[in-house]
C-alpha positions as CSV (number, residue, x, y, z in Angstrom):
1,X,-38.6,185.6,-106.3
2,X,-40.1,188.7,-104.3
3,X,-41.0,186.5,-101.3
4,X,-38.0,184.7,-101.5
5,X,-36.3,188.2,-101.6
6,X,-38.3,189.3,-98.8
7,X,-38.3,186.2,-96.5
8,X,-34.3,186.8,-96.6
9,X,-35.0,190.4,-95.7
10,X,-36.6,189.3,-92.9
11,X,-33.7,186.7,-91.9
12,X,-31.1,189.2,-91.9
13,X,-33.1,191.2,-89.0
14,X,-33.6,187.3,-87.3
15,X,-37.3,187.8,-87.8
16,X,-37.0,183.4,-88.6
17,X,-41.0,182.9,-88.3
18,X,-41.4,185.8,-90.1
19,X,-39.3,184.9,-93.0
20,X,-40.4,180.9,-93.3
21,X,-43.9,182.7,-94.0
22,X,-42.1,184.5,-97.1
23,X,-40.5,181.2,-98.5
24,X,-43.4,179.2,-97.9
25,X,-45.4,181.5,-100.1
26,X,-42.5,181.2,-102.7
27,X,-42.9,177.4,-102.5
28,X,-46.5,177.6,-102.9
29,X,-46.3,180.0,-106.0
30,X,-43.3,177.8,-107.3
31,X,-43.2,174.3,-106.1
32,X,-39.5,173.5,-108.0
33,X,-37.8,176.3,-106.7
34,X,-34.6,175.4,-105.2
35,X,-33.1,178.2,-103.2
36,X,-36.6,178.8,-101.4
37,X,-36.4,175.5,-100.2
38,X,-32.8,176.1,-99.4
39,X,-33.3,179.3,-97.5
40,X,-36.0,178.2,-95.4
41,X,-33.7,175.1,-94.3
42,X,-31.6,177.4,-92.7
43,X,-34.1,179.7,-91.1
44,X,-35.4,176.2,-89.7
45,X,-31.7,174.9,-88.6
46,X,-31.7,178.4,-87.0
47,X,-34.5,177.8,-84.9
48,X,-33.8,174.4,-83.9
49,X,-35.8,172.4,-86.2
50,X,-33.5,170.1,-87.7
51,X,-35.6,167.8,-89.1
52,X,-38.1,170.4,-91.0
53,X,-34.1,172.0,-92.4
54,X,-33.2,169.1,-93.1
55,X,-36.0,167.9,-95.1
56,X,-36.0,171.2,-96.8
57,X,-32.3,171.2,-97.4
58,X,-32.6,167.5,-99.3
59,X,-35.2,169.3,-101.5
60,X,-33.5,171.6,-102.6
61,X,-30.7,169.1,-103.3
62,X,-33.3,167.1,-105.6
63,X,-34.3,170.4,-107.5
64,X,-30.7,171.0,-108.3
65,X,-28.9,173.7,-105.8
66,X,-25.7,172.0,-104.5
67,X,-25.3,174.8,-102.3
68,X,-26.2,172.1,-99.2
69,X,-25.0,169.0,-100.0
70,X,-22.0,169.4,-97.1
71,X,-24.3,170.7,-94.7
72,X,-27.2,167.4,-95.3
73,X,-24.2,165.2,-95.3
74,X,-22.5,166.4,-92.0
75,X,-26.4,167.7,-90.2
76,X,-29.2,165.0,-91.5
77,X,-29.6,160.9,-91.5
């Protein structure tokens, strides 16, 4: 939860590169951990790639967060 913590950190100030790093190492360390996958979605949405969020977002989804499931139905195929 510490890079997850810190990735968002790193959102806040825009720093989006920066804090898909974070989350990525989160993912790595915990491969079923929803919000990771949810908060790098948006860092990705935020820099345009709307496949990679998108992707991310419907993983999350899988692993039980709900916190997307508007967002993937109005944003992704």
């Amino acid at each position: 939860s510490a890079y997850n913590s810190r990735g968002a950190s790193k959102a806040a100030l825009k720093d989006y590169y920066g804090a898909i790093s974070d989350y990525n190492k989160a993912i790595e360390l915990d491969p079923n951990y929803a919000k990771a996958y949810n908060n790098r979605s948006i860092s990705k949405e935020l820099l345009g790639d709307l496949t990679g969020a998108c992707a991310d977002a419907k993983k999350a989804i899988k692993l039980g967060s709900n916190s997307s499931v508007k967002w993937v139905a109005s944003n992704c195929n």
